[in-house]
C-alpha positions as CSV (number, residue, x, y, z in Angstrom):
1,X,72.4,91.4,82.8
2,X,75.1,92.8,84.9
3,X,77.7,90.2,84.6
4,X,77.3,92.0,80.7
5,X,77.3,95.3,82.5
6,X,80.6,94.2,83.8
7,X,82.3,92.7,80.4
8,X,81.5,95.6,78.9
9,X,83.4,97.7,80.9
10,X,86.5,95.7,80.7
11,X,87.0,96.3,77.4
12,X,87.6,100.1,77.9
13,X,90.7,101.3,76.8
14,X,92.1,105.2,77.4
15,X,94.3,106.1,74.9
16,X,97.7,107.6,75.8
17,X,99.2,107.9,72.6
18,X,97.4,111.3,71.0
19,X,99.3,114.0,70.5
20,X,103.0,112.1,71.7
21,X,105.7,111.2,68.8
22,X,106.5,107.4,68.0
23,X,110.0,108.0,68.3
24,X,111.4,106.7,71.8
25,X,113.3,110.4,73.4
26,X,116.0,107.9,75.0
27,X,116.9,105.3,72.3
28,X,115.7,107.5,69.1
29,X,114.1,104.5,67.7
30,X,110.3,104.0,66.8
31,X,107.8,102.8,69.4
32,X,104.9,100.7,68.8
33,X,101.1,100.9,70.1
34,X,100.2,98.0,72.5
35,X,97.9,98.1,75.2
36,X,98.8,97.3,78.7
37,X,96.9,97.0,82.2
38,X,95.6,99.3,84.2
39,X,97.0,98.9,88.0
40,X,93.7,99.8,90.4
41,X,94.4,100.0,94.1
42,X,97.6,100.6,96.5
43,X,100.4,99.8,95.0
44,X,103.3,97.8,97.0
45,X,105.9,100.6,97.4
46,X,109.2,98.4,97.9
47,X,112.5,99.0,97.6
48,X,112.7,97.4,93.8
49,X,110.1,99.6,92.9
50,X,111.2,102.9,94.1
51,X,114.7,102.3,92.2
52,X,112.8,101.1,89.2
53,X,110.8,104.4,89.3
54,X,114.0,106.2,89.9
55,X,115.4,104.3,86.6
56,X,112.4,104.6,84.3
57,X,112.5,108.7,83.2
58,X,116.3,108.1,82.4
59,X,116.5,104.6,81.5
60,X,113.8,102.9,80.1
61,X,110.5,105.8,80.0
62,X,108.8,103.6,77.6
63,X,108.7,99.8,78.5
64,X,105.5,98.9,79.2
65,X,105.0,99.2,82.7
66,X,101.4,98.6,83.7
67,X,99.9,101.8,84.7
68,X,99.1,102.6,88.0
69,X,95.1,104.0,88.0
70,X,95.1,105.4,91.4
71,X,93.7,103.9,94.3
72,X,89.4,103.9,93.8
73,X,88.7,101.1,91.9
74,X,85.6,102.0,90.4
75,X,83.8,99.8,87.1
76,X,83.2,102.2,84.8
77,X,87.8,103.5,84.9
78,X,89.3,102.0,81.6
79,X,91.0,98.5,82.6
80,X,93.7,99.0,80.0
81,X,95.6,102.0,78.0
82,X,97.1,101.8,74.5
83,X,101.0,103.6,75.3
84,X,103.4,103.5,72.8
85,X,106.3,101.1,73.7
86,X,109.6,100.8,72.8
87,X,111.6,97.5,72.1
88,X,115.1,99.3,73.7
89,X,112.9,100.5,76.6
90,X,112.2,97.0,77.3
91,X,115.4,95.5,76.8
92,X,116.9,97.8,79.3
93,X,114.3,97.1,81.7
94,X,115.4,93.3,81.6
95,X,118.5,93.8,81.7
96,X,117.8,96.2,85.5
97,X,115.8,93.6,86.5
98,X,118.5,91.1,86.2
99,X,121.4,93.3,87.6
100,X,119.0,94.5,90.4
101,X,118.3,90.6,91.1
102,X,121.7,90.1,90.9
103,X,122.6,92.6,93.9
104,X,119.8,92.4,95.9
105,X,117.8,88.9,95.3
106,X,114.8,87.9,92.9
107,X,111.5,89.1,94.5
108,X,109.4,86.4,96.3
């Protein structure tokens, strides 16, 4: 009974997309819904990520990221969130990710 308890939660899904337009503010192009993961715990604050978070907002705001939840983990927080997402967002990301490797080395 609580294993079912437990698969029940994980199906919860908050939905970011009320209320925001389709239309990706950077690349002017339209975004689709897709659901991602929810991120529960401390994140690893490294270098890559705090240049990727510096990137994001002017970059690539909509590329799928996996959200971070905050740090309680508790069962009954959604495990996933329906964001819009944009296909340029994500093509720019890649292509950070590679120059980023490029300069600095692929993460272990």
């Amino acid at each position: 009974m609580v294993v079912l308890g437990i698969v029940g939660c994980a199906t919860k899904v908050a939905d970011h997309t009320k209320g925001r337009s389709s239309t990706c503010e950077v690349h002017e192009v339209a975004m689709e819904k897709k659901s991602l993961p929810i991120m529960y715990g401390l994140p690893d604050f490294n270098e890559r990520t705090r240049a990727r978070g510096a990137a994001t907002g002017k970059r690539f705001p909509h590329a799928g990221i996996p959200l971070e939840g905050g740090c309680l983990v508790d069962a009954k927080n959604p495990k996933e969130a329906l964001m819009l997402v944009c296909a340029e967002c994500q093509r720019e990301l890649r292509e950070w990710n590679e120059a980023y490797d490029k300069e600095h080395g692929a993460p272990r």
